[in-house]
C-alpha positions, 0 to 999 in steps of 0.5 A: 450302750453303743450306737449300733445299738440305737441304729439297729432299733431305729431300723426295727421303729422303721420297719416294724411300724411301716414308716416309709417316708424316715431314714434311720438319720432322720431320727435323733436318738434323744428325741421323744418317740411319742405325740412330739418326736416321731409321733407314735401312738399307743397302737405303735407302741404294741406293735415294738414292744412285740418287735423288740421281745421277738428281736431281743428276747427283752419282756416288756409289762405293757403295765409297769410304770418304768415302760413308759420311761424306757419307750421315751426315746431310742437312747432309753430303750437302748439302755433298758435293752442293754442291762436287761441283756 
């Protein structure tokens, strides 16, 4: 899992979703993406889970359970995105 990685996917969460007001170093890979952290919501979630399928020809099942351990966090879905590749 390499930080270019984790700094690619904060540029896509920046991009896809219009967060016009963050830098990529304004978000700590560690850091919760939902309700605290970057306070995305389930409509965000969608819109990069469709970014990152396009982007990294990853599938997510918006239903599994594990999607929403893999949408924790940048590290996390660097990780998923890394041994799903």
């Amino acid at each position: 899992m390499t930080e270019a990685l984790k700094a690619e996917l904060k540029a896509l969460i920046i991009e896809c979703l219009d967060l016009e007001d963050i830098s990529v170093e304004d978000i700590d890979s560690d850091e919760p993406l939902f309700v605290e952290g970057l306070g995305l919501d389930s409509i965000d979630a969608l819109e990069l889970g469709l970014a990152i399928k396009k982007k990294y020809n990853v599938s997510i099942d918006a239903n599994a359970q594990d999607t929403k351990r893999h949408f924790a966090s940048v590290s996390n879905l660097a990780a998923f995105i890394s041994a799903a590749g």
